[in-house]
TORKOLZA-677527 format. One record per residue (C-alpha): x, y, z. Coordinates in steps of 0.05 Angstrom, whole numbers, plus 5000, padded with zeros to 4 digits. Example, Ala and Ser with C-alpha at 12.3 -4.5 7.8 and 13.67 -1.06 7.14 Angstrom:
<atoms>
ATOM east north   up
ATOM 5246  4910 5156
ATOM 5273  4979 5143
</atoms>
This chain:
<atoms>
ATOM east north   up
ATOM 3948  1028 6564
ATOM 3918  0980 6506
ATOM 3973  0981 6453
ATOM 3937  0964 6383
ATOM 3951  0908 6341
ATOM 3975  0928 6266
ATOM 3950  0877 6211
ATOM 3990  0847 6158
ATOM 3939  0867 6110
ATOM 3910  0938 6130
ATOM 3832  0953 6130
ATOM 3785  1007 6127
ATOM 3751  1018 6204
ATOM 3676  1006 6211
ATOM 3644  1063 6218
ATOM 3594  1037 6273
ATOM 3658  1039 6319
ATOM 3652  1115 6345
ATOM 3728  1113 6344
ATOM 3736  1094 6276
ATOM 3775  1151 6255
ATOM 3828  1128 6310
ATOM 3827  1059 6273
ATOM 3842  1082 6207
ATOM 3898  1133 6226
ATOM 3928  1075 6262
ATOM 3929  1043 6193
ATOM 3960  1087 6160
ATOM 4020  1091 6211
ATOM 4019  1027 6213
ATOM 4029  1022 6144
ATOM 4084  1074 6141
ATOM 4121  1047 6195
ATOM 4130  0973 6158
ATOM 4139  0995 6089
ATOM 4176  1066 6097
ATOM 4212  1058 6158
ATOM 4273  1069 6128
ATOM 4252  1134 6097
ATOM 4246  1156 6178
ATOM 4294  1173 6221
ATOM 4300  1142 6286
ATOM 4275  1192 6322
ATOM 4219  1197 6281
ATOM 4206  1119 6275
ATOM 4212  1132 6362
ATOM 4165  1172 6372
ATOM 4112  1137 6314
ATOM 4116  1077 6362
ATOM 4102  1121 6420
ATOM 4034  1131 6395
ATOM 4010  1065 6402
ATOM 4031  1064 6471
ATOM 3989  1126 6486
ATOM 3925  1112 6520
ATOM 3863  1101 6472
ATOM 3833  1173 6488
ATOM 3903  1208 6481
ATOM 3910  1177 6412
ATOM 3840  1188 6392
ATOM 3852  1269 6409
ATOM 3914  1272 6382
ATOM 3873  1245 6316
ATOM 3823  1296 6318
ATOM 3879  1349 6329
ATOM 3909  1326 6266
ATOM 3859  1317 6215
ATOM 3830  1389 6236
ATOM 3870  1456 6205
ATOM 3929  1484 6232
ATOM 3968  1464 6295
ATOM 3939  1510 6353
ATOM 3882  1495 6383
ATOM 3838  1529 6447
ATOM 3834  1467 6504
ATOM 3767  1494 6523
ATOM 3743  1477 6456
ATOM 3764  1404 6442
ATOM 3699  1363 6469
ATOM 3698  1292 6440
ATOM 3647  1250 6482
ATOM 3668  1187 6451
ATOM 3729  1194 6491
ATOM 3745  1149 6543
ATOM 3767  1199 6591
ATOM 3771  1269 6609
ATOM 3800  1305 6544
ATOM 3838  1341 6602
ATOM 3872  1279 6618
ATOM 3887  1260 6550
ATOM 3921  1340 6539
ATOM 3960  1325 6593
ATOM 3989  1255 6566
ATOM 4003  1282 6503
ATOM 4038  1331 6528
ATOM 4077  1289 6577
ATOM 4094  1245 6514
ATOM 4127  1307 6469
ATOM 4059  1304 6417
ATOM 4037  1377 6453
ATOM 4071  1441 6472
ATOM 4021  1468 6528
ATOM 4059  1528 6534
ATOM 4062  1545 6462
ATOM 4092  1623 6440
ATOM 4028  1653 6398
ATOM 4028  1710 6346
ATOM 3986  1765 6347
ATOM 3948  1737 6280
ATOM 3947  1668 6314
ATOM 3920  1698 6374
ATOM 3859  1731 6342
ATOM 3839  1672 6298
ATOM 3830  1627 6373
ATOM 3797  1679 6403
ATOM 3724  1718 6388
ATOM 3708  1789 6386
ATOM 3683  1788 6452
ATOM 3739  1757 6488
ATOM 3789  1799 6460
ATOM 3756  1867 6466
ATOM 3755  1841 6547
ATOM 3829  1827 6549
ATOM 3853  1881 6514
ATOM 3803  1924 6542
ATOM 3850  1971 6591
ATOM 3892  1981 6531
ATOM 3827  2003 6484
ATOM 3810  2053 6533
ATOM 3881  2079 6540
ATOM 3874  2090 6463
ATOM 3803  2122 6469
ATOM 3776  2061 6429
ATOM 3711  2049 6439
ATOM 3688  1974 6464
ATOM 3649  1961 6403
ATOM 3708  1957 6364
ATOM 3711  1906 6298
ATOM 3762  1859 6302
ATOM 3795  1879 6244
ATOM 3805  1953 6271
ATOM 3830  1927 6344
ATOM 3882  1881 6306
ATOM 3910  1933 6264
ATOM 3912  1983 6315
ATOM 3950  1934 6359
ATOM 3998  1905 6311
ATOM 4056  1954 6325
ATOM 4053  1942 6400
ATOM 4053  1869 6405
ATOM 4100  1847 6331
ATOM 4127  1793 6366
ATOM 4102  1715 6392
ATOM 4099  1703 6466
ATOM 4059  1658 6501
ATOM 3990  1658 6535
ATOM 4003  1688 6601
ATOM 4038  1750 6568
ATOM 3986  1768 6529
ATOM 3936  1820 6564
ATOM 3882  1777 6598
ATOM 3890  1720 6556
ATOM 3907  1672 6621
ATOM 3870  1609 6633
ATOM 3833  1641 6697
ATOM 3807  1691 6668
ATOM 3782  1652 6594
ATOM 3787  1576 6607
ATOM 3785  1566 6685
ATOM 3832  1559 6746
ATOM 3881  1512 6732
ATOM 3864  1487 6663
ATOM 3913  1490 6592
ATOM 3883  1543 6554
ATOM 3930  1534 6486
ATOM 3954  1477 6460
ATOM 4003  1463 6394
ATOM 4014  1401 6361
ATOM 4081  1393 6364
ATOM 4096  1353 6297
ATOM 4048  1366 6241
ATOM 4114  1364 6195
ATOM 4118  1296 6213
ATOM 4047  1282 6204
ATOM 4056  1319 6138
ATOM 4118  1271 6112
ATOM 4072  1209 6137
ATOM 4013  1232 6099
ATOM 4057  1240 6040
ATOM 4082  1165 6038
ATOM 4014  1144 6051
ATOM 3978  1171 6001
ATOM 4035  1201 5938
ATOM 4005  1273 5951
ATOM 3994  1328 5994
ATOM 3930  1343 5957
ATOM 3890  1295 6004
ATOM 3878  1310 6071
ATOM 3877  1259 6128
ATOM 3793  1264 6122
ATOM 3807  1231 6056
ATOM 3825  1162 6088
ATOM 3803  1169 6171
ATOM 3731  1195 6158
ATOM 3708  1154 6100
ATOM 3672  1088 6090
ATOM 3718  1039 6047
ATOM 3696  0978 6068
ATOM 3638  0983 6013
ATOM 3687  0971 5963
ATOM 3734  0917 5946
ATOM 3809  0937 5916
ATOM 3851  0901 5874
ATOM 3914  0866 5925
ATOM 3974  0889 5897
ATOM 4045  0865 5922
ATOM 4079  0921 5956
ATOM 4161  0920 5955
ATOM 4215  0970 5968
ATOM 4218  0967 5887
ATOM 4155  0992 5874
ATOM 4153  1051 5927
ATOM 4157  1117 5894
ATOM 4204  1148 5941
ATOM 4263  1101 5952
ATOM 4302  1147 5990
ATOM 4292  1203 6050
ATOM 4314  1254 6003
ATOM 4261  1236 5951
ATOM 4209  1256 6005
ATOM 4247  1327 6020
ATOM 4246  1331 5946
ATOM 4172  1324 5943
ATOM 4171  1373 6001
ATOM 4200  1417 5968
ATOM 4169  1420 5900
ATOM 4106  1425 5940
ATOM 4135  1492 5973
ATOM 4146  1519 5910
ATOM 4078  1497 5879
ATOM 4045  1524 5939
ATOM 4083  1601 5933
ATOM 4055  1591 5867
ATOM 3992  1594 5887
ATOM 4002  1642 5931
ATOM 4025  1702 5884
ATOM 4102  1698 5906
ATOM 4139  1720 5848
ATOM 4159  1668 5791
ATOM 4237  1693 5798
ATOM 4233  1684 5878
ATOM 4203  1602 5862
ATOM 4256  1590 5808
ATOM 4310  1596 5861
ATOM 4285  1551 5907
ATOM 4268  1500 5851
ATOM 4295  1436 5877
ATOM 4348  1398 5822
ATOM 4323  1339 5777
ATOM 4324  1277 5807
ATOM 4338  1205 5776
ATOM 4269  1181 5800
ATOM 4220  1181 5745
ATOM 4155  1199 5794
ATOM 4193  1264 5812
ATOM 4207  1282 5742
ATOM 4143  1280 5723
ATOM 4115  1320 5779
ATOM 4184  1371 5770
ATOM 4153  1376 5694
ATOM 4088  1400 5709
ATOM 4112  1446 5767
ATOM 4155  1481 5713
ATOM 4091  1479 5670
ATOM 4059  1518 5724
ATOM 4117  1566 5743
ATOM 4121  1588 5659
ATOM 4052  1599 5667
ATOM 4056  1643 5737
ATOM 4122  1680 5696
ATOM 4088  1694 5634
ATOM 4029  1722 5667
ATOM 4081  1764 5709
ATOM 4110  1797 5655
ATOM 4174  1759 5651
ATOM 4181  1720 5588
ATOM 4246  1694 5589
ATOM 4242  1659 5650
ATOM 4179  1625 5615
ATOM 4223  1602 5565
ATOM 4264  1579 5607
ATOM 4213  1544 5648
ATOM 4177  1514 5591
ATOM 4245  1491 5557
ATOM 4273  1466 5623
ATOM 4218  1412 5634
ATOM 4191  1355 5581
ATOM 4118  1367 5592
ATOM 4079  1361 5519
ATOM 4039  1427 5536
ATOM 4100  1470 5548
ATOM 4116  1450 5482
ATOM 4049  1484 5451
ATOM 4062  1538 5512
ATOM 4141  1559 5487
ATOM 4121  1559 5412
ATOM 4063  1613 5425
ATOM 4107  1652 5475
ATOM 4154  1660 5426
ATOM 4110  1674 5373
ATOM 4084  1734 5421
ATOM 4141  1758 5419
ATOM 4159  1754 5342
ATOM 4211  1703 5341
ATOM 4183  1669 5289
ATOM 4251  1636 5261
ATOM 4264  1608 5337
ATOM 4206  1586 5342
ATOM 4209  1553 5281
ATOM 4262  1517 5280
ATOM 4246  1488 5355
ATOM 4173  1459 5323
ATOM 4205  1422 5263
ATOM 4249  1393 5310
ATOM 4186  1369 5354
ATOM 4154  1346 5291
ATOM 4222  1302 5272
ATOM 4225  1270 5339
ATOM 4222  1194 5339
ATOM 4169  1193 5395
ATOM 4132  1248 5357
ATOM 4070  1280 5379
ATOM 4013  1223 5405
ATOM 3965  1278 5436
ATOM 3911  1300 5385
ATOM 3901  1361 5418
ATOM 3977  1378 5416
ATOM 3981  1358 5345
ATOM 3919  1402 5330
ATOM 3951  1462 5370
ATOM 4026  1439 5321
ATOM 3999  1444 5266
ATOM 3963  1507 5272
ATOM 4023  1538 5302
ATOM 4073  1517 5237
ATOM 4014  1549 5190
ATOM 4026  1613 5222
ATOM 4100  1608 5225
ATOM 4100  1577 5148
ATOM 4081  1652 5128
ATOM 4122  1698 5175
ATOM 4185  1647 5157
ATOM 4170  1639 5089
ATOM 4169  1569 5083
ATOM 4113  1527 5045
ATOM 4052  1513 5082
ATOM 4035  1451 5106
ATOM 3987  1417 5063
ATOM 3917  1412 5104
ATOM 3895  1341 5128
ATOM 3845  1312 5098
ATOM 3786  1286 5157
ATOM 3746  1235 5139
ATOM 3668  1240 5132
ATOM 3619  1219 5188
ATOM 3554  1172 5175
ATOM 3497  1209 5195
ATOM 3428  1201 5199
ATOM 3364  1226 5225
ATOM 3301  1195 5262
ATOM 3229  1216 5275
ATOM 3207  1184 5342
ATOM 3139  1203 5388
ATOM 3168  1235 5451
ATOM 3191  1180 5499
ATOM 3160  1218 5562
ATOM 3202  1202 5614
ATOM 3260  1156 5577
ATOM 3317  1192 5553
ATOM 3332  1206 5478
ATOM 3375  1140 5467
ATOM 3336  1089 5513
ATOM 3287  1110 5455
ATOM 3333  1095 5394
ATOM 3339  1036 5430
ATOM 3274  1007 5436
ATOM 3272  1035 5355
ATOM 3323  1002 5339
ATOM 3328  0932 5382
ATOM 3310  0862 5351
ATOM 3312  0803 5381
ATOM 3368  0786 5317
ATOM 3402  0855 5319
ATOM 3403  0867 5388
ATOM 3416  0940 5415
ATOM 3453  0960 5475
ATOM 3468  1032 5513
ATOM 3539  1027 5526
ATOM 3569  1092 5516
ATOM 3647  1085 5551
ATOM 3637  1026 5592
ATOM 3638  0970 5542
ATOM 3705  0993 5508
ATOM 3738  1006 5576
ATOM 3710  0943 5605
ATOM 3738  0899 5550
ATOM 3813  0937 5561
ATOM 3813  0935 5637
ATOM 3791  0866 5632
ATOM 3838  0843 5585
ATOM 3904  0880 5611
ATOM 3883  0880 5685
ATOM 3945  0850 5713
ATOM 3993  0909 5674
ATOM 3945  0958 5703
ATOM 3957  0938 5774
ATOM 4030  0915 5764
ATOM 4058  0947 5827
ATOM 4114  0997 5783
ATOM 4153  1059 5825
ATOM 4111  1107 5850
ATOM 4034  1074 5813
ATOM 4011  1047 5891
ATOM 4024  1077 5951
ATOM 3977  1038 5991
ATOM 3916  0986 5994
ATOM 3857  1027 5975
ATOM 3871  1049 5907
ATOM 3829  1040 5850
ATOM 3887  1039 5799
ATOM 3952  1065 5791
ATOM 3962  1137 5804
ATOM 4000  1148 5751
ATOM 3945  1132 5700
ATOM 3931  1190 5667
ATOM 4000  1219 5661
ATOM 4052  1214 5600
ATOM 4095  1161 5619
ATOM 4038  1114 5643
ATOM 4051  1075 5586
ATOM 4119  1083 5572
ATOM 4135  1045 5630
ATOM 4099  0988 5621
ATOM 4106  0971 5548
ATOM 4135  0905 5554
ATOM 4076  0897 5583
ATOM 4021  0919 5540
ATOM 4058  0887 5485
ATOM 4046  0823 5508
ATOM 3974  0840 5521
ATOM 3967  0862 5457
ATOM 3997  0788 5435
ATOM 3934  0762 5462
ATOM 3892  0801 5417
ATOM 3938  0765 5354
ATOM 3937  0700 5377
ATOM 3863  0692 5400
ATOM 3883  0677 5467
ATOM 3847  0751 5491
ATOM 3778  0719 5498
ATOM 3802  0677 5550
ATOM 3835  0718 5590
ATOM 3780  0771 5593
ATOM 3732  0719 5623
ATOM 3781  0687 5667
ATOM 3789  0765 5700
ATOM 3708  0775 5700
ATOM 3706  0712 5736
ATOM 3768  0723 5784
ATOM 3754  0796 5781
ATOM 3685  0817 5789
ATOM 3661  0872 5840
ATOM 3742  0894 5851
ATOM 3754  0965 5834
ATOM 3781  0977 5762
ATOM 3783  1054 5736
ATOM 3771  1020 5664
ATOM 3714  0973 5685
ATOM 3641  1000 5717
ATOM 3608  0927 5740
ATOM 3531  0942 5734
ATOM 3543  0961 5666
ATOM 3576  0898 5638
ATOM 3560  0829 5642
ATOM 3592  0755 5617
ATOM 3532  0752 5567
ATOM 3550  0821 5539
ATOM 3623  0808 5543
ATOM 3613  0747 5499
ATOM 3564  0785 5453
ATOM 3617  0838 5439
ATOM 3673  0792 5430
ATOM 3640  0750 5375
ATOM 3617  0799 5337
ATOM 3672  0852 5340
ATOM 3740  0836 5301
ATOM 3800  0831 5345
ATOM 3831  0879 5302
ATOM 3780  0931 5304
ATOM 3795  0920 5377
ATOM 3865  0934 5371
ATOM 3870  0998 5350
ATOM 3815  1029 5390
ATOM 3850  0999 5446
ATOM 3920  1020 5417
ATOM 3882  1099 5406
ATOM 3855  1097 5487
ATOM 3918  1079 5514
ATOM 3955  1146 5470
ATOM 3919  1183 5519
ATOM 3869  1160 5565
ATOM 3856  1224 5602
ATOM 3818  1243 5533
ATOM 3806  1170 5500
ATOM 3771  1136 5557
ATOM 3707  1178 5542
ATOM 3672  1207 5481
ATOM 3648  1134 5456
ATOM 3583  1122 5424
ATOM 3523  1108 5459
ATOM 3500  1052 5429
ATOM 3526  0987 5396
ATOM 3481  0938 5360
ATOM 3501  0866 5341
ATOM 3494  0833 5294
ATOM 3512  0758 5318
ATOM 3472  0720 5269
ATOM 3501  0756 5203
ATOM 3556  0722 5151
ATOM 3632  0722 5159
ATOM 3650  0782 5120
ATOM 3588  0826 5146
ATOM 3596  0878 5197
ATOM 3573  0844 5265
ATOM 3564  0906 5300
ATOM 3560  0984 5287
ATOM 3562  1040 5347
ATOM 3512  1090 5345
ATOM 3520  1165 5380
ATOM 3457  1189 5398
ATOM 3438  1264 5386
ATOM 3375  1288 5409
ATOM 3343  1359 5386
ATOM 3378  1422 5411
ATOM 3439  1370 5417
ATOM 3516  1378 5378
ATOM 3586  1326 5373
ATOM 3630  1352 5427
ATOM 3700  1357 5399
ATOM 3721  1289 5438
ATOM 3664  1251 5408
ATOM 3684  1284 5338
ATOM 3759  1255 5343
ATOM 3730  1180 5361
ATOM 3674  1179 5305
ATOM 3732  1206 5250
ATOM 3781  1157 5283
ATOM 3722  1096 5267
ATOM 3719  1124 5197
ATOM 3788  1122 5179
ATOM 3789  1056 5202
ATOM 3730  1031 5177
ATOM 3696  1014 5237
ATOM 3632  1011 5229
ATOM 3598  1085 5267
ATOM 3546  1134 5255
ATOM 3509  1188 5292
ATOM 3436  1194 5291
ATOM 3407  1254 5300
ATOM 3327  1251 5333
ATOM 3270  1285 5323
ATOM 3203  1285 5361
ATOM 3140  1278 5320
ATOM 3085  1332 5332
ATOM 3030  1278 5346
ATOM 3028  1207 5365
ATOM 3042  1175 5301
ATOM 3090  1114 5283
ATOM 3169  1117 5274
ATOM 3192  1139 5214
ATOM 3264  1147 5193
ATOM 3276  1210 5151
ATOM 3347  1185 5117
ATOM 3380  1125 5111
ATOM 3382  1085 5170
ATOM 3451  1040 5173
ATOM 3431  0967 5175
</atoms>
């Protein structure tokens, strides 16, 4: 038997190997085995071992058996010619090694989804014509009429002319289970932080295309740090996936697992009792939603509680729970939240009787208009760019990439600090805990001191010294054909580090929103006075075209800094004549 060797440093499989999906489930066990083993027991960590003592076809099934859906599969049907040997042989192994139950006991609903039509109107067929059912029977009728006679599991050679001579062939293993998905399950889990991916996700894709970011991998900086944090997980998933399943919110609630001291399982507790207020409230029962909603720290329960209650004309409750919100000392950073707030205390202002809040004030937005000949096949702003460009005011179609590149580039090494429960393995792009609230929060420290760069000049540097060490790895913040060194140096001369700032300062508030909705353009100006504006970002607007709301929150958040942005709205002349701008264009 050729045992595998397991790397220090995992890769992905070439995919010109035709067993390539055996090579990269061998990393990932691999992988689990040297940094979770003591998440395993020692049974488990056993028979993990055992694998890679199995013979190259037996593992290679076993792999395909896994990946596929379910755990019961028809012998007759597994045909892999990459396989060394017989698939056969390699049943039989597996099954001598504890990884297959040959003999498995099969329900009456398992049985019919193995099976077709055909081959179960011919076993059951004495038993149809007892019943005066006619042979042409849908499966659908022959399962409900036999569902009273056979309620209970039994295995293959009980059921009526489901044998292996009569289907499969003399002597050969008709059924098969795999005996420890749940194992497969828990492994798949430390692997990859969810159950959302599938093992396809990792064993059948190309990664060697793209490079990662090496990040140091500890028992600190695992998300699960004990066995119970994985039954935890386990468990939450359970309930998330009765959830989606219709089951009751009341039944869920009771098998809600208790809060944990691990941060990573907080959050994801949070937004499963986001989702079981929702299920509860659509159920009819209220006061478990309030109790769900209350029970959890997610910001949109907050906006979720306060119009529950509001539904239900407890004004004064509600009330009093969104002035305490609004007196909180971490306050409310989402804009949509704080739109949704302050909506919500208008309405209670009245039915409380308490003085309305007085309305915001949003700041105006530059806007202008341009009469261009139709570009033909160019899009709308690769034409305000050629209107625009000059070889001293150059113009450049950046829309999110610039911005992002810049902040990835500058705070790369906090973005890929290896924190609890941001990097389960080598082939992320960046943390997985990005997007949610506490992304920042955890790494202040962190960003403060990348945000000391920006005061004391030293940022420049370190940007370039990450393009240079950097380029081509994968970096959720930084798309390389878009950016270059040239541009990178263009931007930073002619932007002021404090203009900077607080854009960066704004994406990182919430960059599930922030890290889009950016201008398209930016021209520079590198040649103009200290004191000038060096550069202004245009958004492009062609006919027909409208601000969406996120692109409406950037261009008043430039404005009420004074950061130089406009939009320009185009407009195609009738014939071929020159450019003309129809209202004042900035610059």
């Amino acid at each position: 038997m050729n045992r595998p060797t397991q790397a220090a440093i995992p890769r992905a499989a070439d995919l010109e190997n035709p067993l390539y999906y055996l090579e990269n489930m061998e990393t990932v066990l691999g992988w689990v085995l040297r940094h979770h083993r003591d998440l395993l027991t020692g049974g488990e960590v056993l028979h993990l071992e055992n694998f890679f003592h199995l013979s190259v076809s037996a593992r290679a099934l076993l792999t395909r058996m896994v990946m596929r859906t379910g755990d019961l599969f028809r012998a007759d049907k597994l045909a892999y010619p990459e396989l060394e040997s017989a698939e056969a042989d390699a049943l039989a192994e597996l099954a001598a090694n504890s990884w297959l139950d040959s003999q498995p006991v099969v329900s009456l609903d398992e049985l019919f989804r193995l099976f077709t039509v055909a081959e179960l109107r011919t076993g059951f067929a004495p038993l149809l014509a007892e019943l005066g059912v006619p042979r042409s029977v849908s499966k659908g009728r022959m399962r409900a009429l036999l569902e009273d006679r056979y309620s209970e599991a039994r295995s293959m050679s009980e059921w009526p002319g489901m044998n292996s001579e009569s289907v499969a062939g003399a002597g050969q293993t008709l059924v098969v289970r795999v005996c420890d998905m749940a194992l497969f399950d828990r492994i798949r889990l430390m692997f990859f932080g969810n159950l959302r991916q599938s093992w396809s996700d990792f064993v059948l894709v190309e990664l060697g295309h793209q490079r990662f970011e090496q990040v140091t991998f500890s028992p600190e900086s695992r998300a699960f740090h004990r066995r119970g944090d994985v039954d935890n997980y386990l468990a939450m998933h359970h309930c998330r996936e009765q959830l989606d399943q219709g089951v009751l919110a009341s039944e869920v609630w009771s098998q809600l697992p208790e809060g944990t001291d691990n941060p990573w399982l907080t959050g994801r507790r949070n937004r499963l009792l986001l989702e079981l207020g929702r299920q509860a409230e659509r159920q009819g029962d209220r006061e478990l939603a309030l109790q769900a909603f209350a029970a959890g720290s997610h910001r949109e329960a907050r906006l979720k509680q306060l119009r529950l209650l509001e539904r239900m004309k407890r004004f004064e409750d509600a009330w009093v729970i969104a002035q305490k919100w609004q007196a909180t000392a971490d306050g409310i950073v989402n804009e949509a939240e704080a739109q949704g707030m302050a909506r919500i205390i208008k309405r209670l202002a009245v039915k409380v009787g308490a003085s309305e809040p007085a309305a915001v004030k949003r700041p105006a937005l530059t806007e202008w208009t341009v009469t261009l000949p139709h570009p033909g096949l160019l899009s709308v702003e690769m034409a305000v760019q050629e209107y625009l460009g000059t070889e001293e005011a150059p113009v450049v179609y950046v829309e999110n990439t610039l911005i992002n590149g810049l902040f990835g580039l500058l705070c790369w090494q906090v973005i890929f600090e290896p924190v609890p429960g941001a990097f389960f393995h080598p082939f992320h792009v960046g943390p997985v805990d990005l997007t949610r609230e506490d992304f920042v929060a955890r790494r202040q420290a962190m960003f403060d001191r990348c945000f000391d760069r920006l005061d004391d000049g030293s940022y420049r540097q370190r940007v370039l010294d990450n393009w240079d060490a950097k380029v081509g790895i994968a970096n959720p913040f930084v798309i390389w054909p878009a950016l270059s060194r040239e541009l990178l140096e263009l931007a930073m001369d002619c932007i002021p580090v404090l203009h900077l700032k607080v854009i960066f300062q704004r994406l990182l508030a919430n960059i599930r929103e922030h890290r889009s909705g950016f201008p398209d353009l930016i021209r520079f100006y590198p040649q103009a006075p200290d004191g000038d504006n060096r550069f202004e970002m245009i958004e492009v607007k062609g006919p027909g075209d409208r601000l969406q709301d996120h692109q409406v929150r950037w261009l008043e958040f430039f404005a009420g800094h004074g950061i130089p942005a406009s939009v320009c709205y185009v407009r195609w002349q009738d014939g071929g004549e020159s450019a003309s701008a129809q209202t004042g264009v900035p610059g």
